[in-house]
C-alpha positions as CSV (number, residue, x, y, z in Angstrom):
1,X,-10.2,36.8,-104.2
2,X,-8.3,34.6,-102.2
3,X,-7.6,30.7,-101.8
4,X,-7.4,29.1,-98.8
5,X,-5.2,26.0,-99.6
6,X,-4.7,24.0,-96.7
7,X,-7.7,23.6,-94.7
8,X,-8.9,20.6,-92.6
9,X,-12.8,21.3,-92.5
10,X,-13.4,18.1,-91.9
11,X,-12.2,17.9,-88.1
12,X,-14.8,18.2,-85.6
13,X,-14.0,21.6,-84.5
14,X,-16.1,23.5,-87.2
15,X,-19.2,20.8,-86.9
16,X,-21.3,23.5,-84.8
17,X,-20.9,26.8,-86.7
18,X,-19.8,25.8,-90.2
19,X,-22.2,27.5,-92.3
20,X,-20.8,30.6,-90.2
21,X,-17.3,29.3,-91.0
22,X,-18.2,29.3,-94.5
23,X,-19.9,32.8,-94.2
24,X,-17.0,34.5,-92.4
25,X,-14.6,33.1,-95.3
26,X,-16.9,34.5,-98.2
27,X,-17.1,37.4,-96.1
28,X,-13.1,37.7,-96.4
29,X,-12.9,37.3,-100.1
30,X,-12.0,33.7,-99.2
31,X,-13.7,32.2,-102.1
32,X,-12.5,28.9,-102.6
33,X,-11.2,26.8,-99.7
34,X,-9.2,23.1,-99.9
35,X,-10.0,20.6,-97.5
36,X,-7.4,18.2,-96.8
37,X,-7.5,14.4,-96.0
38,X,-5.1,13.2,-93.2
39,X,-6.6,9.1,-93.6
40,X,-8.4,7.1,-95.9
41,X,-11.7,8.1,-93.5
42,X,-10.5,11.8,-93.3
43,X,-10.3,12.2,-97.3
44,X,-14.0,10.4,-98.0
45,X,-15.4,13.3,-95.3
46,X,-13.4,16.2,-97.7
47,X,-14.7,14.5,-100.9
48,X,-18.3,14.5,-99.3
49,X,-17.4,18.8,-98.5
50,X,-16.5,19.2,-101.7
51,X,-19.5,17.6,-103.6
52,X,-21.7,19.5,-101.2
53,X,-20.2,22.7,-101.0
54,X,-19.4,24.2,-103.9
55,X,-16.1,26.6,-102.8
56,X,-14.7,23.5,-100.9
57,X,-12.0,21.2,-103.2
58,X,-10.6,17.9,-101.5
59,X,-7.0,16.3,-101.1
60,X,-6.8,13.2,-100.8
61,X,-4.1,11.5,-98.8
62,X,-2.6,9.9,-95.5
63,X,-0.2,12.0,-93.3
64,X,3.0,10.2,-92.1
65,X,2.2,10.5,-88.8
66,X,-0.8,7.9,-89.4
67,X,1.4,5.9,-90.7
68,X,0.7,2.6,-88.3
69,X,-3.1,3.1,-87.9
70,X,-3.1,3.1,-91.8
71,X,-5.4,0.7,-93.7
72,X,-2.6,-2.5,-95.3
73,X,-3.9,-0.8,-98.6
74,X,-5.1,2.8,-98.9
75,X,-4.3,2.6,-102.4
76,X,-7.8,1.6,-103.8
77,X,-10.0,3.7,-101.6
78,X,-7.9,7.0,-102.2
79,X,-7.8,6.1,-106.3
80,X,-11.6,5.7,-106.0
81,X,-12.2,9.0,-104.2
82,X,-10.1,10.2,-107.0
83,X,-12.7,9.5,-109.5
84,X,-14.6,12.6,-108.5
85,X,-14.0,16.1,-110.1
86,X,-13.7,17.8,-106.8
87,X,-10.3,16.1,-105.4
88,X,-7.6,18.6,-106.4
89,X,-4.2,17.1,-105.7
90,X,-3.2,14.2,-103.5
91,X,-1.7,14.6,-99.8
92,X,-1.1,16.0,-97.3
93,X,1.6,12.8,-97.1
94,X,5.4,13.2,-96.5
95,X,7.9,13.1,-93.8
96,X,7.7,13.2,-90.0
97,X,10.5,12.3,-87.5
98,X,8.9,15.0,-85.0
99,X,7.8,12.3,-82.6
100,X,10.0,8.9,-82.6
101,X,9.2,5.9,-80.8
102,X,12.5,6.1,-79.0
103,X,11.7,9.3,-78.1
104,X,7.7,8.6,-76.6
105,X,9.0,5.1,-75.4
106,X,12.1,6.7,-73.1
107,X,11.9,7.9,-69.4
108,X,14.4,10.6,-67.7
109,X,17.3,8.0,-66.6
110,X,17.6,7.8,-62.9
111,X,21.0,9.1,-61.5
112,X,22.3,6.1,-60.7
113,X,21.9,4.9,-64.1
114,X,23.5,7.8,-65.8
115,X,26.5,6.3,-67.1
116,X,24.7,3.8,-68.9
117,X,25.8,2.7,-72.2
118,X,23.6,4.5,-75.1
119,X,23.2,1.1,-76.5
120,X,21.3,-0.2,-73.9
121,X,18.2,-2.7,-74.4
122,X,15.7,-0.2,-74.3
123,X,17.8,2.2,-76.8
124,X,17.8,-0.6,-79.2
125,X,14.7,-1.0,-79.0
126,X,14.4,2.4,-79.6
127,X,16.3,2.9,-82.9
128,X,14.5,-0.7,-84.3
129,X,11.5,1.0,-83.5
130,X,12.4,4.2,-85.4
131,X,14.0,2.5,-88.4
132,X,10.7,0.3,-88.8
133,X,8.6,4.0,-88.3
134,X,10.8,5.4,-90.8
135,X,10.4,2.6,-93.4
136,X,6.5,2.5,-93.2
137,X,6.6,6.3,-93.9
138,X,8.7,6.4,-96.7
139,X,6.9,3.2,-98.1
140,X,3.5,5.2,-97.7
141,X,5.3,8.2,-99.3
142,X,6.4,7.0,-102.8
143,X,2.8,4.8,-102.4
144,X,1.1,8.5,-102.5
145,X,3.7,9.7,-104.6
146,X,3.1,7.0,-107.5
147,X,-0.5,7.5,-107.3
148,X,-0.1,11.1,-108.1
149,X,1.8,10.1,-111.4
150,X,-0.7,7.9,-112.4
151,X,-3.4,10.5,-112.0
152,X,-1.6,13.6,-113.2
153,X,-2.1,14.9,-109.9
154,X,0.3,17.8,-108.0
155,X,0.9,16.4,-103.8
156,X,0.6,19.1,-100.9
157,X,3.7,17.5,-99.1
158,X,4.1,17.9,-95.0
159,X,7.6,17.6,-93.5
160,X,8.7,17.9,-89.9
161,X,12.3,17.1,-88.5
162,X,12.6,14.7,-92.0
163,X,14.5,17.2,-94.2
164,X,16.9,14.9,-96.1
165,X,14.8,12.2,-96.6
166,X,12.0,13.9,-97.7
167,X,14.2,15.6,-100.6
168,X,15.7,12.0,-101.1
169,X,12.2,10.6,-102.0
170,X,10.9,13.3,-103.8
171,X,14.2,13.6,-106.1
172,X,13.4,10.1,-107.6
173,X,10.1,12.2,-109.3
174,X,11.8,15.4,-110.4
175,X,10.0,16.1,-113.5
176,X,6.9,13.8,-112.8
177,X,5.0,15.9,-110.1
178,X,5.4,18.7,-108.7
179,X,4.6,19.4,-104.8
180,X,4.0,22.3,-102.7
181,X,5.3,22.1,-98.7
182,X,2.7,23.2,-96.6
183,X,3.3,25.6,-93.5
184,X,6.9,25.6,-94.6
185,X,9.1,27.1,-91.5
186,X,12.8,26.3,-93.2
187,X,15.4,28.7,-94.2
188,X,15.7,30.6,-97.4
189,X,18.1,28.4,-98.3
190,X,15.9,25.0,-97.8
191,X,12.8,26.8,-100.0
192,X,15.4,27.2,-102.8
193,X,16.4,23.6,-102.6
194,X,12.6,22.9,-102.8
195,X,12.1,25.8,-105.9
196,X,15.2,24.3,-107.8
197,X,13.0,21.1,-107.9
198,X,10.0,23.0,-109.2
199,X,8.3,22.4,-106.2
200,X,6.5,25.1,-104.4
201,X,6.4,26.7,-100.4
202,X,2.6,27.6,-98.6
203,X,2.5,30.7,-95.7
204,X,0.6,30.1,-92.9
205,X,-0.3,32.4,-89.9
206,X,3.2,31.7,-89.0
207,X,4.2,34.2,-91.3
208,X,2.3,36.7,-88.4
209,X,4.5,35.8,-85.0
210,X,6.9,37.5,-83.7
211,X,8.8,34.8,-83.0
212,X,8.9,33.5,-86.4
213,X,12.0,35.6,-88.8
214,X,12.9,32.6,-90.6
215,X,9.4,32.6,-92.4
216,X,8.7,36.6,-92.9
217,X,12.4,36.0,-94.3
218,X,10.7,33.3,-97.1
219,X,7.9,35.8,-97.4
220,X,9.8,38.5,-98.2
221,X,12.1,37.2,-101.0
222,X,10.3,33.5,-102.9
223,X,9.8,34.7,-106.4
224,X,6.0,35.6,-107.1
225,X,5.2,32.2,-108.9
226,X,6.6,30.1,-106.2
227,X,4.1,30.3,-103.3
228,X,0.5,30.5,-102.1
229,X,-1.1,30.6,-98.9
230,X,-3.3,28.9,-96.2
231,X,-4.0,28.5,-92.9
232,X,-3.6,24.9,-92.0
233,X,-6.8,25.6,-89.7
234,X,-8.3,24.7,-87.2
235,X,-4.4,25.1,-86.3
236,X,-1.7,28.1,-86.6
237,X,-4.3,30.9,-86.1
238,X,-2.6,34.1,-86.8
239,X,-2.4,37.4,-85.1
240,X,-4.8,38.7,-83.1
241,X,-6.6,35.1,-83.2
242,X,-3.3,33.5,-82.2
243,X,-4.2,30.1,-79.4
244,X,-7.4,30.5,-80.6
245,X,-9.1,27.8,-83.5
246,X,-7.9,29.1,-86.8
247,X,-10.6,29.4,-89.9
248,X,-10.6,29.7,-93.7
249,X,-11.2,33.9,-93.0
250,X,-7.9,33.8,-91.8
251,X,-6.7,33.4,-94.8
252,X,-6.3,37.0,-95.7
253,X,-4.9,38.0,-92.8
254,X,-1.7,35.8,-93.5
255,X,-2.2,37.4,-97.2
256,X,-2.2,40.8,-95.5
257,X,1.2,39.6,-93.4
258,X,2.5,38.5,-96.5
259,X,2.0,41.8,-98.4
260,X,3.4,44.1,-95.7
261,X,7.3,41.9,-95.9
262,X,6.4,42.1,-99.2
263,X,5.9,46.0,-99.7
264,X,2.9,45.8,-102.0
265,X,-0.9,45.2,-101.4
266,X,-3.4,42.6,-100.3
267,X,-5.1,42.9,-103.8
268,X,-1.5,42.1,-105.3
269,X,-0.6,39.0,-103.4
270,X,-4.1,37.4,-103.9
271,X,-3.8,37.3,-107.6
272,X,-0.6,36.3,-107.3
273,X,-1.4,33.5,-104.9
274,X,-4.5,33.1,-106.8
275,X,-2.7,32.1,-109.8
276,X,-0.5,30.0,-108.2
277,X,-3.0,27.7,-107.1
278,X,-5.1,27.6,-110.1
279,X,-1.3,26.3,-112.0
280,X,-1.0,23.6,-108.8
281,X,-4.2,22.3,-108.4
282,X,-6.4,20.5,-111.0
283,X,-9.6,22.8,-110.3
284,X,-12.5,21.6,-112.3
């Protein structure tokens, strides 16, 4: 039996065929599924899953990248949705630099203009921009991060091109929650900087490409109790489905990926994984 813990079944793409979303996962031996909230409008849609379905949890959270649109207080409406039995952790929230204002707000330079200064108007602009971006994630962050400790809750963390920082929050609450990072793509090395904090690392169909060493490299050597599995769908579909929308079935086929680097079975990693998850989240 396996877990799909990242899922966002909430976005439109599985409005028209979810009851044959849900079938395919049961179908799979995907038997209980995490829906993940991305905004304060996002999470209330995976709390209503979850009440209604009942192999569908819900996270509750804002993701950094929503970090501007976000409500002046998401606090209250996220501690509310955590009133009911069915929300599982807190997230996805975290780090991401993947997308700076300086970067969307610049144009290619015209030739002329090549030997301009780098501290131009427009790249001050840029780095205010960025510093302010920055501020308002971290800010939201430790918000999410403190709500956790209150609740007793574990945080499914997401972290893009915000390495450092992201480890420089989260060390302030070693020892007072723990977090899993979801779809991690880092080296070995940066998964044992997140295991020496008791954190944890997910696999998603990632783990599949061919173009992807640095993560059948994870798969192959995180210790047993340090990892479980998802699909992050409708994104990241693994092989053969790769470009195509990614569902909770796919879960055992990055299970499957996972027990091939591995060396052992499918059966094998699902308990494992299985019991992972069931020590992470707060499953009623």
């Amino acid at each position: 039996m396996l877990i799909d813990t990242h899922a966002h079944l909430d976005y439109p793409e599985f409005q028209p065929d979810f009851a044959d979303v849900l079938a395919r996962a049961e179908a799979a031996g995907v038997t209980r599924m995490i829906s993940i909230g991305t905004s304060v409008e996002s999470s209330r849609r995976a709390v209503e899953l979850a009440e209604k379905y009942p192999q569908i949890y819900a996270v509750i959270g804002v993701h950094p990248t929503s970090v501007l649109e976000a409500e002046p207080d998401i606090m209250a409406p996220l501690r509310e949705f955590a009133k009911s039995p069915r929300v599982v952790a807190i997230g996805e929230t975290g780090m991401d630099y993947h997308r700076l204002p300086s970067r969307e707000m610049r144009q290619p330079v015209p030739a002329y203009l090549a030997e301009m200064p780098l501290n131009d108007p427009l790249e001050i602009s840029g780095e205010i921009r960025d510093g302010a971006y920055k501020s308002a994630q971290a800010t939201l962050f430790e918000q999410q991060l403190d709500l956790a400790c209150e609740l007793g809750l574990s945080v499914v963390i997401h972290q893009r091109d915000a390495w450092e920082d992201t480890l420089e929050i989260l060390e302030k609450y070693t020892g007072k929650v723990r977090g899993v990072f979801h779809c991690f793509g880092g080296t070995y090395e940066q998964a044992r900087q997140v295991m020496e904090r008791g954190h944890m690392i997910s696999f998603t169909g990632i783990v599949t490409f061919k173009n992807a060493p640095l993560v059948q490299e994870d798969a192959r050597l995180v210790p047993g109790d340090s990892y479980m599995v998802e699909t992050d769908c409708p994104y990241l579909a693994p092989v053969p489905h790769r470009g195509k929308r990614c569902e909770p079935a796919h879960t055992r086929l990055v299970a499957e990926a996972v027990a091939r680097l591995r060396g052992c079975t499918v059966e094998e990693i699902a308990a494992e994984t299985t019991r992972n998850a069931e020590r992470f989240f707060r499953f009623p």
